[in-house]
N, C-alpha and C positions, 0 to 999 in steps of 0.2 A: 378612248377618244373616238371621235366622228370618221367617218367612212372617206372626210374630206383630206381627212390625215394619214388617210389609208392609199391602196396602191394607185390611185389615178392620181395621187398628189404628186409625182414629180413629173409625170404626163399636162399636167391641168400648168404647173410651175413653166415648164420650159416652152409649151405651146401657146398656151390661153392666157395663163394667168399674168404674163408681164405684157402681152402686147395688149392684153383685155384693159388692166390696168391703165394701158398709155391709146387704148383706142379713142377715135374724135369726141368731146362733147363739149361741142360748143365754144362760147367765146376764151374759156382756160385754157386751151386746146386739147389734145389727147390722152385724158386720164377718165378714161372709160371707169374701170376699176378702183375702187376707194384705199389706197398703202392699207398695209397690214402690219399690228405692230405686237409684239407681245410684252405681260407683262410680266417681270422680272422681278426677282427677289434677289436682294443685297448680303441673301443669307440665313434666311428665319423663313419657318413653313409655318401652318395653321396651329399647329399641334405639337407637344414633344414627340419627337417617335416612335414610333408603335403603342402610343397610349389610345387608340382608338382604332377599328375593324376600320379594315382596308388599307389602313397604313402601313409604311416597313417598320420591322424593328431589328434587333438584333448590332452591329458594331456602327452604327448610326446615331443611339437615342448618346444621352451626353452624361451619363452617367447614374446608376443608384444613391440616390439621396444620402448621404454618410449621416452619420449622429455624429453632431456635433459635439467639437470635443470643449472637454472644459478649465484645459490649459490656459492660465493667463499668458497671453503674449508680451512679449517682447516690447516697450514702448522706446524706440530709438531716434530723434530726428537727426537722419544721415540721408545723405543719398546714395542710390549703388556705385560700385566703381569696384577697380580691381582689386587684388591684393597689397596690401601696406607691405611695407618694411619688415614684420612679422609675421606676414606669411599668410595672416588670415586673410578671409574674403571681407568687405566694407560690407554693412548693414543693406540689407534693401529692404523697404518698408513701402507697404500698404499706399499713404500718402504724398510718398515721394517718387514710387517706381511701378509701382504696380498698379493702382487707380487710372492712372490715363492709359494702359492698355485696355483692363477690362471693360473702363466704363464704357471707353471709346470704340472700341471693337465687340463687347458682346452685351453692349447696353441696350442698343435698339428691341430687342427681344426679349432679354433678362431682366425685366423690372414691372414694379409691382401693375398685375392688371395684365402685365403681356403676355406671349405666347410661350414665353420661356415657360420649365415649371420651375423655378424658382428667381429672385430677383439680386443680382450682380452688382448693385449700385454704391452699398455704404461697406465700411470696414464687418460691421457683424454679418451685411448678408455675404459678404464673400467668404470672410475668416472658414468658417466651416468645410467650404467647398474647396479649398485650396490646393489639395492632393487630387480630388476628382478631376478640377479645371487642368492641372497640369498633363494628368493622363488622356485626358479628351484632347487635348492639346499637341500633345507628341504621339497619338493615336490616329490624329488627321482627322478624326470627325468632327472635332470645334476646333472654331469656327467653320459651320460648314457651308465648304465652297470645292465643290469637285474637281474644276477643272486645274491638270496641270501639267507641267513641263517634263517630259520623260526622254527617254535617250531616241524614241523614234517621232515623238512631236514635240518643234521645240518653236511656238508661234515668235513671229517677226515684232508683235509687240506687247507688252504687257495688259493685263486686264483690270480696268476698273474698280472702282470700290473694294477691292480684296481685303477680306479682313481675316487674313490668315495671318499669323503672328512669325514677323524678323526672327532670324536667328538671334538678334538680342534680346528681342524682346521676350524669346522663351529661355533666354540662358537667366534673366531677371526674373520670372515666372517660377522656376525651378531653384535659383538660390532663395527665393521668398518662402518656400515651401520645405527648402531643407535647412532652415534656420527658422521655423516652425509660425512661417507667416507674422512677423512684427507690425505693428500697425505703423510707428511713425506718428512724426507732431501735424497734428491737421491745421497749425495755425502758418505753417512754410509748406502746406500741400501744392503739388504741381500743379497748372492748368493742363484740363481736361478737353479733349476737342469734344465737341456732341459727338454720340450716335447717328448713322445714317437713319433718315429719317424713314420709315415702312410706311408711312401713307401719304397719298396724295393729297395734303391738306388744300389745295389749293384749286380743287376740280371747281368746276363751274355748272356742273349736270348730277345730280344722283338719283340713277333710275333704277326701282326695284320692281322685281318680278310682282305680278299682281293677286297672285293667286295664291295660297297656300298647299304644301304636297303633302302626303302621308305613304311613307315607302317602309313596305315589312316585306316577306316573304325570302327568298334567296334568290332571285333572281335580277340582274343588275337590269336598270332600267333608263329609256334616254328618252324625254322628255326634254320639249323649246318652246320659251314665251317670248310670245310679242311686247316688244315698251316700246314708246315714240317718246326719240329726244325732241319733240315739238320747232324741228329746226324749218324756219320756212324760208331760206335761202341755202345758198351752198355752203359750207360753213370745214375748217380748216380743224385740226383735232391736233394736238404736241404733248396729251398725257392721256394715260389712260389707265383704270385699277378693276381689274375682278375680284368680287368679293365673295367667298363661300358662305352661303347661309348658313349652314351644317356642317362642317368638317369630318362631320362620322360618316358620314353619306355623301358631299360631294367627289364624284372620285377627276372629273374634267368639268371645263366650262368652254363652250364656245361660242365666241361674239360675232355673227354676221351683220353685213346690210343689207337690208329687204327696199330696195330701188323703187319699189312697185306700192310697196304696203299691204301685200296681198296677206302677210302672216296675218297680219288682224280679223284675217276671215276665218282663218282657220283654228283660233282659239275659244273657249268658249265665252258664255255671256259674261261671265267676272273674270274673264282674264288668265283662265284655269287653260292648262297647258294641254298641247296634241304630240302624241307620240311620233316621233323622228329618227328613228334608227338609220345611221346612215348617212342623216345629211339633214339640213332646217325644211326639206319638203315644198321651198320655193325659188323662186330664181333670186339669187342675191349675185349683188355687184360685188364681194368678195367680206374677205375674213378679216376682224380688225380687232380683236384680243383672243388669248387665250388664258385660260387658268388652270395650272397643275398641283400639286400641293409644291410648296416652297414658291409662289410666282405672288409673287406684289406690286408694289406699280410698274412701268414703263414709263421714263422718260426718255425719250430721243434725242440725237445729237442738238445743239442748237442750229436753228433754220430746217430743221426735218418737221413735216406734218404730213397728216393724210389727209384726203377730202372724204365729205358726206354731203353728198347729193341732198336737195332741198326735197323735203316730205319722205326721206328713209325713216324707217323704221328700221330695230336692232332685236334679231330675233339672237338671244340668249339657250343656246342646246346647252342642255345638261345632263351629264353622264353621273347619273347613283347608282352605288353602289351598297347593298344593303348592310345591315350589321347581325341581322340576326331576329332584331326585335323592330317594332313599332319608330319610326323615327321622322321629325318632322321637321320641314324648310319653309320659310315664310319670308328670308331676307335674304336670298341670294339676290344681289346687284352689280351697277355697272358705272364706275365715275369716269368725265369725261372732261377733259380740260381742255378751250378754245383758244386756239393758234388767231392772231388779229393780224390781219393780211393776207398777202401771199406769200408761202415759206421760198427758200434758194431747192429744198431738194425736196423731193415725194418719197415720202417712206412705204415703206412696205414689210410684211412681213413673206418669208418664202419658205415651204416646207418642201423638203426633197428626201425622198427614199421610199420606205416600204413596197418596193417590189417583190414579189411574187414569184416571178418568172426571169428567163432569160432574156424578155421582149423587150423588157423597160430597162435589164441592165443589171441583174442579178447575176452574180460568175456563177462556176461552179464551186461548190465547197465541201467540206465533208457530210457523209454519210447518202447523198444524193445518190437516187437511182438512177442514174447515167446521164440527167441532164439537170439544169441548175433548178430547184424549188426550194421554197422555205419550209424548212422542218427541222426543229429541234429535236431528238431524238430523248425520250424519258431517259434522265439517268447521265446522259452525256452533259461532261465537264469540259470547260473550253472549247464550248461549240464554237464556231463562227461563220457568221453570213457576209457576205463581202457585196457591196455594187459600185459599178462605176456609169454612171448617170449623163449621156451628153446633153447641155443646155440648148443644141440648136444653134445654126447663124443666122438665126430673124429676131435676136433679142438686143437691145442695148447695154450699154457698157452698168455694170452692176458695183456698187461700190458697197461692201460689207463691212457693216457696222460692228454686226454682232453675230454670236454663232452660238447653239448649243446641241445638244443630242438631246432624244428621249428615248427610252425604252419602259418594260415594266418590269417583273417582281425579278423573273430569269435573268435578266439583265447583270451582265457586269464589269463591263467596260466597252466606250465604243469612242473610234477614230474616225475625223472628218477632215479630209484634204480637199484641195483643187490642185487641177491639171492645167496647164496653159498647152490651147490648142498653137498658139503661135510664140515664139520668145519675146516679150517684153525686156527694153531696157531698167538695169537697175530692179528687176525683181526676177525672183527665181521661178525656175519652169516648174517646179510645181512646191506646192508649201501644206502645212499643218494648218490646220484654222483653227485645233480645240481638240483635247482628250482627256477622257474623263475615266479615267481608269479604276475609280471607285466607286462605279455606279452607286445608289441610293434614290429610287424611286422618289421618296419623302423630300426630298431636297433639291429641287428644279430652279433651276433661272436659268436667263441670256447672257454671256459674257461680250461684255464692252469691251472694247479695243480703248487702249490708252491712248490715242492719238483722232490726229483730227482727219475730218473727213478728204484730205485728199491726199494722204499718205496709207489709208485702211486698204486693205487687202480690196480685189477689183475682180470681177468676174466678166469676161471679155467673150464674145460673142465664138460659141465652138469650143469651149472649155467644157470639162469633165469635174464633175464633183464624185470624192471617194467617200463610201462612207464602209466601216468594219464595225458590227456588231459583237458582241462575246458573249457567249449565254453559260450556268450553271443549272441547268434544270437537273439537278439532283438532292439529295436529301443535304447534305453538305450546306446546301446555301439557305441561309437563314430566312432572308427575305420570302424562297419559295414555300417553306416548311408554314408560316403565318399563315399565307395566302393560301394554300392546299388545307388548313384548318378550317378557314371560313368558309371554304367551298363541301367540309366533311369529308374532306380526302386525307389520304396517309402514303398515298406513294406518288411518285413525278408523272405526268404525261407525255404525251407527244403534244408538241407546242406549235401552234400555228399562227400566220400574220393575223391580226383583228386585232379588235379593237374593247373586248373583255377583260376583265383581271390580269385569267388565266391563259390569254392569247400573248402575244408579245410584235415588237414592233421594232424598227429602225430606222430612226426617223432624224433626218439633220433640222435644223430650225436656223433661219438665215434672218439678220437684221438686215435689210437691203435698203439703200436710199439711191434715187435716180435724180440726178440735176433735173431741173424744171424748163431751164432754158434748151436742153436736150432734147425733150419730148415735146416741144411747144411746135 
């Protein structure tokens, strides 16, 4: 990722980036700074897992293809239920128990055309997979969604779209499978709710990069194009989707606004992109998508939007990462859905962490030579970096939507709390916002809070954010072993903050929305 996501990011966050945001312009009043929002995946990345350079793979992808067996099943129309009178378990079938889990939980991605590798929808495409599904299933990588509830974070409220499966519904999963998957009568099949839907059918913008790239060699490369959403008023934004041209080779995306339009100077006569390491190379009024592998649309609470100044232009950084061979992008883009009005809150997106030093709030941790730095030490299992970050008291009251971590390949599990610099009634002095204890580069999203916006978690002026990294830079962790192959290595390094592959990071990612009437 960009240098923006790097260590001046929680410096840029707690100083510039919320007052910049809420600075005077004009008659809307103080929203200098355009919210920032990220986009989110409900659970599905580009790709299966590790079937493409630069991806993880290892207890992530969702299983080896079985051959399909050629047992006729069972045709029963029953529904599940306990044991009868005799002691046996009641049929569970395909139609009547098992279809409105899978379709509805791992249909969005499993079906013909999607990103799944294979498609979940009718009785034949499942039957096969049935034993696979169930062990991806009690494996915790499918449905995959990271975030969760452990004995030291145990969040205040539920998350959003979770399509991780009830303890019923895997106790249905598992009798289906040890009574050798029955299909059941399709003419009494259950109702099915849809799958979450993974695209923003309903953008109102689709802007693609203008240029086409050609990326070979081994070295990763960061490249940003200019597109103009042609907005010639100020204009309100409540969705938004980065879309990867390439999957083999996008390894980040990130969406600026160029306030000024000056990126259009700096690209070439067709559109053809200027090297950026580090940041879009011009003054932007701030950051308004990102894209990771597993991240798909963003939508925001109802009444949340961000502004786009009239004549921005959206310079699109992009981080490749090569594969080895010859490979090429011509459709990376950017949909952009129009909020009509003026919304109740300003959205924003907030990244905090990746410190460095003791300056910004790095503790001390292990293996450090007598003061706090980032280094993962080659070989060290259960490293960890720790910070505690203070927000400052020149910011407004911050009301969190959403939360998630990032890290890369080392990565493998990271903890994000707040501290209350003061006692608030009716909430505790300090709380869990999100843990993700089984990290998975390949599988990125924001987690939504199940509740509405004036009960979510609140970030009050002088509070402290914690964030715990855990690193495996050893031969052991699967994820690094991949990533060490495509670099032509065979043993772990010393790991440093950046923004590379093989650098690593700690990075909280905050949904934040600001009342409007607040900052007016």
């Amino acid at each position: 990722m960009m240098r923006e996501l790097g260590g001046s990011c929680s410096r840029v966050f707690r100083r510039r980036a919320v007052l910049g945001m809420l600075g005077p312009l004009g008659p809307l009043g103080p929203l200098g700074m355009a919210g920032l929002m990220m986009a989110s995946a409900p659970g599905c990345g580009g790709n299966e897992p590790g079937d493409e350079a630069g991806e993880s793979t290892g207890a992530s992808t969702a299983t080896t293809e079985p051959t399909p067996t050629t047992t006729t099943p069972t045709t029963t129309p029953t529904t599940a239920g306990e044991a009868g009178d005799t002691g046996e378990q009641a049929a569970v079938t395909w139609h009547q128990d098992i279809a409105p889990i899978v379709v509805s939980k791992c249909g969005g991605c499993h079906i013909a055309g999607g990103i799944g590798p294979f498609a979940l929808q009718t009785y034949a495409d499942a039957q096969p997979f049935g034993a696979a599904m169930l062990d991806a299933v009690e494996r915790k990588t499918m449905p995959p969604f990271l975030a969760e509830t452990t004995d030291e974070c145990a969040p205040r409220f539920d998350f959003k779209d979770d399509p991780r499966l009830t303890d019923d519904e895997l106790e249905k999963l598992r009798a289906w499978v040890d009574q050798d998957r029955p299909e059941g009568d399709a003419k009494t099949a259950a109702a099915i709710d849809p799958p979450m839907d993974l695209e923003l059918k309903d953008a109102d913008i689709h802007l693609k990069i203008a240029s086409e790239v050609t990326i070979t060699g081994n070295k990763d490369q960061y490249l940003c194009f200019s597109v103009d959403p042609g907005f010639t008023d100020d204009t309100w934004l409540d969705g938004l989707q980065i879309n990867a041209g390439n999957p083999k080779i996008v390894h980040h995306v990130l969406a600026y606004l160029d306030g000024s339009g000056a990126s259009a100077s700096k690209v070439g006569p067709n559109g053809e992109p200027y090297p950026c390491f580090g940041g879009p190379g011009v003054d932007t009024t701030g950051l308004i998508g990102v894209w990771a592998p597993g991240s798909l649309p963003f939508v925001p609470p109802d009444q949340v939007a961000m502004r786009v100044t009239a004549g921005s232009r959206i310079v699109l950084s992009v981080h490749y990462h090569p594969t080895g061979v010859e490979e090429r992008d011509s459709s990376t883009s950017i949909d952009l859905r129009i909020f009509d009005g003026l919304p109740t809150y300003v959205g924003m997106l907030a990244l905090l962490g990746n410190e460095g030093g003791a300056g910004g709030g790095l503790l001390p941790g292990p293996n450090d030579p007598g003061f706090p730095v980032f280094n993962i030490p080659a070989g060290a299992v259960d490293h960890t970096e720790e910070m505690m970050i203070g927000l400052g008291t020149d910011i407004p009251e911050l009301r969190v939507f959403a939360a998630s971590s990032h890290m890369h390949y080392v990565g493998t599990d990271m903890k994000i709390g707040i501290q209350h610099k003061a006692p608030v009634e009716g909430v505790p002095d300090s709380e869990c916002l999100v843990q993700t204890p089984r990290w998975d580069f390949q599988w990125q999203r924001l987690y939504g809070y199940d509740t509405d916006l004036e009960t979510v978690p609140r970030l009050y002026p002088g509070d402290e954010v914690y964030l715990r990294c855990t690193y495996n830079n050893s031969m052991t962790n699967p994820f690094l072993v991949r990533a060490l192959a495509e670099q032509g290595l065979s043993e772990p390094q010393d790991v440093k903050l950046g923004e590379a592959t093989l650098d690593e990071m700690c990075l909280g990612v905050f949904g934040i929305a600001v009342k409007l009437s607040d900052v007016l």
